[in-house]
PAMIMI-960797 format. One record per atom (N, C-alpha, C): y negated, x, z negated. Coordinates in steps of 0.2 Angstrom, whole numbers, plus 5000, padded with zeros to 4 digits. Atoms other than C-alpha are relative to their C-alpha. Layout:
REM residues N
YXZ ...
This chain:
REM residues 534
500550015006 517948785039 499350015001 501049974998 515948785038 499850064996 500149955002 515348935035 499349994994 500450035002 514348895019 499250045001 500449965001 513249035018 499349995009 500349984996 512849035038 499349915000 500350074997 512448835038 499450004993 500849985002 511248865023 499450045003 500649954998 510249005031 499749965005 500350054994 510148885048 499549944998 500550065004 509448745036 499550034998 500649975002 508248855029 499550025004 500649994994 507448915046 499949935003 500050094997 507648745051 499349974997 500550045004 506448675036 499250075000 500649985000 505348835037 499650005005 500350014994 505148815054 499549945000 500450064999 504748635052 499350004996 500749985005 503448685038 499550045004 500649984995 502548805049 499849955004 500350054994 502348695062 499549954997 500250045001 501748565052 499250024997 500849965001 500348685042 499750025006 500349964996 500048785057 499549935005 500450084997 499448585066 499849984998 500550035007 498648535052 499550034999 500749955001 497648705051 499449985005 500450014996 497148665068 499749965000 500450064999 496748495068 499550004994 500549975003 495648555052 499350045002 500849974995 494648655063 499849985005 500450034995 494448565076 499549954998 500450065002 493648435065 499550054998 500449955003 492648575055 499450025007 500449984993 492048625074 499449975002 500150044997 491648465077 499549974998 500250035004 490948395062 499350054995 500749945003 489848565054 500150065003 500449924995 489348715067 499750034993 500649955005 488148775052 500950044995 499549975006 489948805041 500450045003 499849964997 490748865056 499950075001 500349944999 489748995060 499850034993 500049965008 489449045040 500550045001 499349955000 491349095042 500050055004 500049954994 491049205057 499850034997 500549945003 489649285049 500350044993 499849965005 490449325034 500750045002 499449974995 492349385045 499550065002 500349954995 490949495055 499950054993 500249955003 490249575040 500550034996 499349945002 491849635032 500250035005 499849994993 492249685051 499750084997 500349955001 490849795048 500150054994 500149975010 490849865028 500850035004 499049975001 493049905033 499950065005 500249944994 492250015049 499650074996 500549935004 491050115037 500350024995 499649945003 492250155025 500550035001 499649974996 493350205036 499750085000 500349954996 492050335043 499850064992 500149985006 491750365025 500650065000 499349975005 493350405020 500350075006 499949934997 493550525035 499750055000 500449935001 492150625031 500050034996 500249955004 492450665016 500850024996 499149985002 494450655013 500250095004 499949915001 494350845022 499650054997 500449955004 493350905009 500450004994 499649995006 494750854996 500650015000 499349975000 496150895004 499950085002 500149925002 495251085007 499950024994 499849985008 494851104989 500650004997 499349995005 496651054983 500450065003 499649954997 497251194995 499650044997 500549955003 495851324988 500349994993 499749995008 496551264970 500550045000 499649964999 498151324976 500150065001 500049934998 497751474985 499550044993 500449975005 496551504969 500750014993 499449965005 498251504957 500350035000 499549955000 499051624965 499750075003 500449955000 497551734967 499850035006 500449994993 496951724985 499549995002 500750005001 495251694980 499850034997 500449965003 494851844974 499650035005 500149964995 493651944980 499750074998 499949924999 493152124985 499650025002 500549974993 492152254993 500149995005 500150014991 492552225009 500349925001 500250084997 492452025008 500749985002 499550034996 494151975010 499949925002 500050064999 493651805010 499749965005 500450004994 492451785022 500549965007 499450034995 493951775037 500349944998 499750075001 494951635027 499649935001 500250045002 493451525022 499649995008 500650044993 492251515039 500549965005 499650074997 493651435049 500249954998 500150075002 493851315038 499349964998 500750035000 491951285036 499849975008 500050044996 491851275052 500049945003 499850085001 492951115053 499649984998 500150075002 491851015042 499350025001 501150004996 489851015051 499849944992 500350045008 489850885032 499750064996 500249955006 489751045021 499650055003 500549955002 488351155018 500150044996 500049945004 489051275006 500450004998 499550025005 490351314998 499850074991 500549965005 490051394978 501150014999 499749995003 491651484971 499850034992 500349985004 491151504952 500550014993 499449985010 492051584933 499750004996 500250015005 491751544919 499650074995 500349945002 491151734914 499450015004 500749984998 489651704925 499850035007 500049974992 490151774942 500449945004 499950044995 490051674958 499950015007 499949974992 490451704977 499749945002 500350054994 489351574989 500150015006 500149974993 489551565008 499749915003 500550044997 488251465016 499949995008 500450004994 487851415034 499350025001 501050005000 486251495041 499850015011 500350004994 485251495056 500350055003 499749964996 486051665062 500550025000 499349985000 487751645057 500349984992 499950035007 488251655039 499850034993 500149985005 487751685022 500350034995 499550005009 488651765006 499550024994 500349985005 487951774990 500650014995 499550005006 488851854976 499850034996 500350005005 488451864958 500750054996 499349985006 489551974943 499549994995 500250015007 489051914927 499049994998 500850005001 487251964924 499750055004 500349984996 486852064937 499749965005 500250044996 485752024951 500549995007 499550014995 486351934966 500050055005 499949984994 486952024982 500149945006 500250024995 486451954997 500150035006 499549984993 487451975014 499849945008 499950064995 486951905032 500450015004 499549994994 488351885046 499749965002 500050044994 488251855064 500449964998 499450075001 489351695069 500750045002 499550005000 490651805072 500150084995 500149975006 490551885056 500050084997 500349954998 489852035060 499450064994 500549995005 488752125044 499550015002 500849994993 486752105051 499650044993 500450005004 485852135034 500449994992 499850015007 486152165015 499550024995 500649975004 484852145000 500150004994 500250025006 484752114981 499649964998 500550015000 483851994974 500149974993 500150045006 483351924956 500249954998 500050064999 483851754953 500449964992 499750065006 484051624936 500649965002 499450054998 485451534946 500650024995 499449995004 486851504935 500649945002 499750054996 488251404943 500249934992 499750025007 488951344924 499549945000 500750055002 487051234923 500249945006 499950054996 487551134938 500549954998 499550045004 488250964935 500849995006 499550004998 489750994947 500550044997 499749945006 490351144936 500349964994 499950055006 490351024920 500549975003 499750044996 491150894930 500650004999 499449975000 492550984935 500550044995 499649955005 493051104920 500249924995 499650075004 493150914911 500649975003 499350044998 494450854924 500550065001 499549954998 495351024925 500749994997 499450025003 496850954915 500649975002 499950064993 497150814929 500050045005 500149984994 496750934943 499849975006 500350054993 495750804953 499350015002 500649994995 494350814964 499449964993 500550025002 492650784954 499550005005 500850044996 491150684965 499550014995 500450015005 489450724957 499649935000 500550054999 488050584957 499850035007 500649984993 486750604972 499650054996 500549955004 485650764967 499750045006 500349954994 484550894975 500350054999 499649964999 485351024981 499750094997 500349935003 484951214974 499650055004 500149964995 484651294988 499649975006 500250024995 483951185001 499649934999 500450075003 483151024991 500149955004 499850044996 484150925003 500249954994 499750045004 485050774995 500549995000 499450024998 486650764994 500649994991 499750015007 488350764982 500550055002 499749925000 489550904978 500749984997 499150015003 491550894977 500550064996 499749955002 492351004966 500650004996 499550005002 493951054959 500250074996 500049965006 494351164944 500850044999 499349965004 496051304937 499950044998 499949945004 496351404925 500550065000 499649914998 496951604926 500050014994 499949945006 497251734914 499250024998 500749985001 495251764918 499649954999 500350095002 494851584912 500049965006 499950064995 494251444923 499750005006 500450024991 493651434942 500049965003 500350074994 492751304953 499850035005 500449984992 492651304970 499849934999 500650044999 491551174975 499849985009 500449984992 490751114994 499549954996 500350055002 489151034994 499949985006 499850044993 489050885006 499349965000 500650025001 487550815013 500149924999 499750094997 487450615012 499849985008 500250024994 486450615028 500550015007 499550004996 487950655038 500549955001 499650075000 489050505032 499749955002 500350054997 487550395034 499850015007 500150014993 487150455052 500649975001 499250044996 489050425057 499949925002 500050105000 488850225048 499549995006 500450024997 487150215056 500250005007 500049994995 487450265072 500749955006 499650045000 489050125073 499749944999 500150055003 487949995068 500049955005 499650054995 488649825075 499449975005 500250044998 487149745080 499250035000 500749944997 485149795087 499549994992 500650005003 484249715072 500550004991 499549995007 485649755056 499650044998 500349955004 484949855043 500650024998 499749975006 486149995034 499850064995 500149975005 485950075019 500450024995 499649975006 486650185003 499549994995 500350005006 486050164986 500650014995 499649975003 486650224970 500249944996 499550075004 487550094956 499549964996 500750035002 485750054950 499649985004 500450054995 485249984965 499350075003 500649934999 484050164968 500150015007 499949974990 483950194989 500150075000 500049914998 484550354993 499850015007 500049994996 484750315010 499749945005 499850054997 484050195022 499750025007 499950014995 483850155040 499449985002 500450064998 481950075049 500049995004 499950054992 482749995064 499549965001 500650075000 481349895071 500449955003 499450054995 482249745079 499950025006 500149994991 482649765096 500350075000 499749944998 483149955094 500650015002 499450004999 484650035099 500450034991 499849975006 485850085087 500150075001 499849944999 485650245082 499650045002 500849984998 483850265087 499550014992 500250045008 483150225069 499950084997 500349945002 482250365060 500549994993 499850005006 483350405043 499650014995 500549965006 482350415026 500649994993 499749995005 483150505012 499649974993 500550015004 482650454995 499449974997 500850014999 481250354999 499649964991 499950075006 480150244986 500049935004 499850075000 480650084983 499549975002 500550074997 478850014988 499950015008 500549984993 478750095005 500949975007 499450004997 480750045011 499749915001 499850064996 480849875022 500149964997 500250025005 480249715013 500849955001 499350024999 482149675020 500650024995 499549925003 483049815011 500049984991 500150025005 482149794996 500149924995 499950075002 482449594994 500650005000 499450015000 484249624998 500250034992 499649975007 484549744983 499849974994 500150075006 483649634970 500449954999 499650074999 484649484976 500650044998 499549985005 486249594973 499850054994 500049985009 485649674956 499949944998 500150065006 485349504950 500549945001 499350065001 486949414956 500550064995 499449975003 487749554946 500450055002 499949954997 488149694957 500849975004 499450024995 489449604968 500350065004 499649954996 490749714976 500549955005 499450024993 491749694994 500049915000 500250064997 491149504996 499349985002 501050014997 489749465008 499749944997 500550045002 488549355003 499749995005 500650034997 487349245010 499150004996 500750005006 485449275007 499549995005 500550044996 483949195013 499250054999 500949945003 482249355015 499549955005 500450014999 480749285020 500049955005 499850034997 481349135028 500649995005 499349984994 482749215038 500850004996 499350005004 484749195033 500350075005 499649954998 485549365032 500650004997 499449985005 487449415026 499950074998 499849935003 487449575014 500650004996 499449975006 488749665006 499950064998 500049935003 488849824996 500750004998 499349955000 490549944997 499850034995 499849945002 490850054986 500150055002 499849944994 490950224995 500750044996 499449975003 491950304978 500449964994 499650045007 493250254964 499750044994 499949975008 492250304948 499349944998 500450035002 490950224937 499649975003 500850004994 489450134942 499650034998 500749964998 488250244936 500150065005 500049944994 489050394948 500249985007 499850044994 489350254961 499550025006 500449994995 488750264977 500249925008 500150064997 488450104988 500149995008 500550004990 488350065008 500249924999 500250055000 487449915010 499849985007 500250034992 487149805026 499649944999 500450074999 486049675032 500149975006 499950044991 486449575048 499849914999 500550094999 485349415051 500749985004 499450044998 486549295054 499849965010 500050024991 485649245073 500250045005 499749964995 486349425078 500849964999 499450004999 488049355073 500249945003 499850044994 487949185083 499949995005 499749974990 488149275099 500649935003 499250045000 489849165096 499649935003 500250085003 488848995094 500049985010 500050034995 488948995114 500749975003 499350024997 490649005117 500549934999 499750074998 491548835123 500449994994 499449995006 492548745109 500650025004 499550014998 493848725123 500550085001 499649944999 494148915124 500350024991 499849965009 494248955104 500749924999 499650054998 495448775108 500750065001 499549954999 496548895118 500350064997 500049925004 496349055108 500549964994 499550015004 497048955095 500849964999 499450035001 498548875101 500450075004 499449954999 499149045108 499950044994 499950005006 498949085092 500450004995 499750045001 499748965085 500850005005 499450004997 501248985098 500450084998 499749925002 501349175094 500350014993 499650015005 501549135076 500950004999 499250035000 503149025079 500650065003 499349944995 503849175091 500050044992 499749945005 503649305075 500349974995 499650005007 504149185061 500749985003 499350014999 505849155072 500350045000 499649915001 506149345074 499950024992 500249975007 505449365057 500749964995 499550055002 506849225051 500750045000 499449964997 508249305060 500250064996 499949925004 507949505051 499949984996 500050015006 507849415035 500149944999 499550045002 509249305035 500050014991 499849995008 509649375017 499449984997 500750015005 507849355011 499849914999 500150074999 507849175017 500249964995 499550035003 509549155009 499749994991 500149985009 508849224992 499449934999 500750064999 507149094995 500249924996 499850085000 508248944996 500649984994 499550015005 509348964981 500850024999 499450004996 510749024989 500250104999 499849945001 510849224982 500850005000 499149995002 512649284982 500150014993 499849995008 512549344965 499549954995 500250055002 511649204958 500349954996 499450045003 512349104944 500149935005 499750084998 513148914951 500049984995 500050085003 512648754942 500849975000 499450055001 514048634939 499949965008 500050044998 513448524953 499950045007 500049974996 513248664965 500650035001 499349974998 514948734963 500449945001 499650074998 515748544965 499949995007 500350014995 514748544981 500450055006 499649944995 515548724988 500649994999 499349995000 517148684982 500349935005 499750074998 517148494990 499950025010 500049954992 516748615009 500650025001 499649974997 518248695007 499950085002 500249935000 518748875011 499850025006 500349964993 517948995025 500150074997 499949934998 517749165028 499750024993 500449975003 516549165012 500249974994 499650025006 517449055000 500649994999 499350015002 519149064992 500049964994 499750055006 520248954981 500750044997 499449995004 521549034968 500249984992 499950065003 522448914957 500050024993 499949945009 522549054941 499850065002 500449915001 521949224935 500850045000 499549935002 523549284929 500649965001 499150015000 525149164928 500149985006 499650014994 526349134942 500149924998 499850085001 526448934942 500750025003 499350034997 528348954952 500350034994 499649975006 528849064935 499949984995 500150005005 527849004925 499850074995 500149955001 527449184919 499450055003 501049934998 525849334919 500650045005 499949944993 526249434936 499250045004 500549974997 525149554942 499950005005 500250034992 525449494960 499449945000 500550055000 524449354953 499450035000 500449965002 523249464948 499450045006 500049974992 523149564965 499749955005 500450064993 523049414977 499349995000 500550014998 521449374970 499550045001 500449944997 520849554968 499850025008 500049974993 521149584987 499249955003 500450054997 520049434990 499150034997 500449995000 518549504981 500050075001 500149964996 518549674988 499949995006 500250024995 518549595004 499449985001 500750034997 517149495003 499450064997 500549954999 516249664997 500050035004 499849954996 516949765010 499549955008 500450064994 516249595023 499149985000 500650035002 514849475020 499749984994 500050045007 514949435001 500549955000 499950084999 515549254997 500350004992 499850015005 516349184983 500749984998 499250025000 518049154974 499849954992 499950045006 518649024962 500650004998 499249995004 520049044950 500149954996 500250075006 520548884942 500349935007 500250074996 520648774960 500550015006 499549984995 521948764971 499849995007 500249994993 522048774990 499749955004 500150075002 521648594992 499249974998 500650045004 520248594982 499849964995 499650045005 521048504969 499850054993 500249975009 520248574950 500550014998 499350005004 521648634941 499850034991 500249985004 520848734928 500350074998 499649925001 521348924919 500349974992 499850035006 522048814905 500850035001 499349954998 523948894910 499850074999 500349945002 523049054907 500250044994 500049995005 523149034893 499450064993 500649965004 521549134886 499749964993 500250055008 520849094868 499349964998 500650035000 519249064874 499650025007 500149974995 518049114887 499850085000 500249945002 517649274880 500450045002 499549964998 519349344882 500050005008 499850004992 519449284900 499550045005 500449944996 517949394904 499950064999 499849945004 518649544895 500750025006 499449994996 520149514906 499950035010 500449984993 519049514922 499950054999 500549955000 517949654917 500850065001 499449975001 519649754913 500550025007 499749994993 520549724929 499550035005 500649994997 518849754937 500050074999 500049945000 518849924931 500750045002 499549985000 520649954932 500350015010 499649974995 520949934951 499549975006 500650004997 519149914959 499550064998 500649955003 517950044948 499449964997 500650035004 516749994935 499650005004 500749984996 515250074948 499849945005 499950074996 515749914957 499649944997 500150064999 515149784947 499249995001 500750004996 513249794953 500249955006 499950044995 514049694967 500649944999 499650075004 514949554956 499649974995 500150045003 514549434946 500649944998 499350055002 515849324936 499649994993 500250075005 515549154926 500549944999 499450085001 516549034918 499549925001 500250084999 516048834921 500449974998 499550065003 516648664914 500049955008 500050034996 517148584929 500449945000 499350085000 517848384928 500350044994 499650005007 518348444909 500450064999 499549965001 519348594913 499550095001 500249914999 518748794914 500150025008 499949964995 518448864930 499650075002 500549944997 518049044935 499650025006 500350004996 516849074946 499850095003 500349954997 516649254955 499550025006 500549984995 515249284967 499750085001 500049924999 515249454977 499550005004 500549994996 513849524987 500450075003 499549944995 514349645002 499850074996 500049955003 514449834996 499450035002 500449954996 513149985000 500750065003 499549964996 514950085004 500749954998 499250054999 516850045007 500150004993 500050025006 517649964992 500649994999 499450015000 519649994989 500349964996 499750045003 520949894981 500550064995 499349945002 522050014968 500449984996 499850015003 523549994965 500650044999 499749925002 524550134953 499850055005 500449944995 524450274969 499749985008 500350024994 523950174981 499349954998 500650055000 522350114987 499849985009 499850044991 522149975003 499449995001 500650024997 520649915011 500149935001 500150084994 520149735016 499649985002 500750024998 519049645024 500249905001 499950075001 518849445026 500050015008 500050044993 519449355043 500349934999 500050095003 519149165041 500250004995 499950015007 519849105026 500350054997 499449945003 521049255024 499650075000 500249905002 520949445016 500650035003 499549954997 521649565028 499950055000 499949924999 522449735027 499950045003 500349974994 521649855037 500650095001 499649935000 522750025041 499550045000 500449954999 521950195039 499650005005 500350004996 521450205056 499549965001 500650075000 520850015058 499450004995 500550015006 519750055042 499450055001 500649974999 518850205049 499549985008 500250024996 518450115066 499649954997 500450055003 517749955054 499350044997 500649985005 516650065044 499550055004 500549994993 516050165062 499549955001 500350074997 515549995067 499749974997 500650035004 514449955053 499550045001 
């Protein structure tokens, strides 16, 4: 018999294969006309591929710089609730906290701060390292260490600093309920008038609330982007969500990347009449995000885009912006059609190789695609179709539920025969049974049955279904009556098990499995050798 399930899956790679092929030649002969017919459109597409090339690599370098600033804070939150950031006269903290400063050359400080007004600092300094630590309302103490954190010098000194004013402190005590990293805006830093942003994270103790905190310079993240920059006459830069430059680049054309003098902060009238054209064009299409654009400064066709560096609002957004003249990006515009010809029929051959493997490991998904679920109700027109196949390894035929046509009488051998039939096809491949159809093929219907409706006849399944299968089972069953040619016919469709699936009958319980049309009894042994070999 044909095995229906296999000869559908075959027809479906069959028709997806031919489908690829026919889009996948169509795409090409697409492009070769596109090639051939608009160079200006072609190279649009490049340039824009090229500048998300770019933006995907910057926030890449982003997200590495500052994702070890959030995943050391969440350890400090922890090591801070269970009280290992306390500190002492003799500085316990000092040893924990420099080898992790260490690692990040991005942070400039770190501020431990409580809510009663006392705050532990440990700063990098020109001679090693710095601590400053406050109680309440007395003055600061002041500690310098060699690099190998050695005491050199200790002083007091006066100081209005109150960490509580700063807006990373706020910030943070607002998200302490969540326990997620607060980012501030861009600000000037307390201690060094640098410019940067500040990460912090918030818990509460018995002694209220504490923030640790690092402060991060920007000009770190932007050296990295810059210093990556694709091409000699691109422009990169950061701005805040109002289009304000925090950060930008004055490559003159022609430089190297990563020669370019950095300017923090600058004004808006003295930055690059490139720079400045780019950000008006995007604040005035509406602050577009993660799609490059085409823009035309002073003559010249550039692609810009602006990233998003963080997931929060746009006023505490933070930007990186690019500019790449488009005559840096048709470098391409030389190369032969005949090779981007070849590039794209191995291309297009490598395709057809993975969608044949990709076919093959996802036979079942194909199967589901085409209509063909195991558990899937059957149409009238679609079970006339499998019952006019005949039986195989995946479809059975039993002529009734329950009576004995030779007695004329309800036997539970009837009952049985068929059960064996759908524990098999869970314990195998799945496949489907019909009750109602004789061996033949021949419609009989469950009218002998004698059921009062079809409600009873699915009370009678469900029943034996639990009685000598397990209720936990029927996630891998599915039973439906149909009117086939005027008469009732049952339809079961099983889907194969996630474990073995016995038959019980009073103290016995037997195994089967499906070979060809037939359900066969497996012996003890033979059943754990089968379920090895799965």
């Amino acid at each position: 018999m044909t095995d229906i399930s296999t000869t559908n899956t075959k027809t479906v790679r069959r028709q997806t294969l031919a489908g690829v092929t026919v889009v996948l030649g169509l795409s090409i002969l697409v492009l070769l006309f596109i090639w051939k017919k608009s160079d200006d459109e072609r190279f649009r597409e490049i340039s824009r591929l090229r500048v998300q090339d770019v933006t995907a690599f910057s926030i890449k370098q982003f997200q590495d710089n500052y994702q070890p600033v959030e995943n050391t804070l969440k350890i400090f939150s922890k090591w801070g609730a269970q009280g290992l950031l306390l500190t002492a006269k003799d500085n316990p903290l000092l040893p924990k906290l420099v080898p992790v400063i260490e690692n990040m050359p991005q942070v400039s400080r770190f501020h431990l701060s409580r809510s009663d007004g006392s705050a532990y600092i440990l700063q990098k300094d020109t001679s090693g390292w710095l601590t400053i630590t406050k109680k309440k309302e007395e003055s600061e103490r002041w500690t310098l260490y060699s690099q190998d954190q050695k005491p050199l010098k200790t002083w007091r000194e006066k100081s209005d600093y109150n960490p509580k004013t700063r807006p990373w402190y706020s910030g943070a005590v607002d998200s302490v309920a969540a326990g997620d990293i607060f980012w501030t805006s861009p600000y000037t830093f307390y201690h060094n008038g640098e410019y940067g942003v500040t990460a912090a994270i918030s818990w509460r103790s018995k002694s209220g609330i504490t923030v640790a905190s690092f402060d991060v310079f920007l000009k770190d993240v932007f050296t990295a982007i810059v210093k990556n920059k694709p091409t000699a006459n691109g422009q990169v830069f950061i701005i805040d969500g109002e289009g304000f430059p925090l950060c930008v680049t004055d490559n003159k054309p022609g430089e190297k990347p990563g020669s370019a003098n950095i300017l923090f902060s600058p004004d808006r009238k003295t930055i690059f009449p490139t720079i400045k054209a780019a950000i008006d064009r995007w604040v005035g299409l509406g602050r577009p995000q993660k799609e490059p654009f085409r823009v035309t400064i002073q003559d010249k066709i550039f692609w810009e885009e602006m990233v998003p560096l963080q997931n929060r609002d746009r006023a505490a957004q933070l930007y990186v912006g690019f500019i790449i003249p488009e005559s840096d990006i048709l470098e391409f515009e030389g190369a032969p059609v005949w090779e981007i010809v070849l590039l794209s029929v191995v291309i297009f051959i490598t395709t057809l190789v993975l969608v044949f493997f990709l076919m093959r490991r996802h036979s079942r998904l194909l199967k589901k695609s085409s209509g063909e679920d195991e558990l899937s109700p059957l149409g009238e027109e679609t079970a006339l179709m499998i019952i006019a196949r005949g039986e195989s390894d995946q479809i059975e035929f039993k002529a009734t539920m329950r009576r004995n046509l030779a007695t004329q009488k309800f036997g539970k051998e009837i009952e049985l025969a068929w059960l064996k039939g759908v524990t098999a096809f869970m314990n195998t491949r799945g496949g489907t049974l019909f009750l109602g159809v004789g061996d033949d093929g021949q419609i009989l219907g469950l009218e002998t049955d004698a059921f009062e409706n079809d409600d009873r006849c699915r009370l009678h399944f469900k029943n034996l279904l639990k009685q000598h299968i397990g209720l936990e089972q029927t996630r891998f069953v599915r039973f439906q009556v149909l009117n086939l040619s005027g008469m009732s016919v049952a339809v079961i469709r099983c889907r194969k098990a996630d474990r073995p699936v016995f038959l019980k009958n009073k103290e016995d319980e037997s195994f089967y499995i499906r070979s060809g049309p037939s359900s066969v009894k497996l012996s003890g042994s033979q059943t754990l050798k089968y379920l090895n070999d799965q």
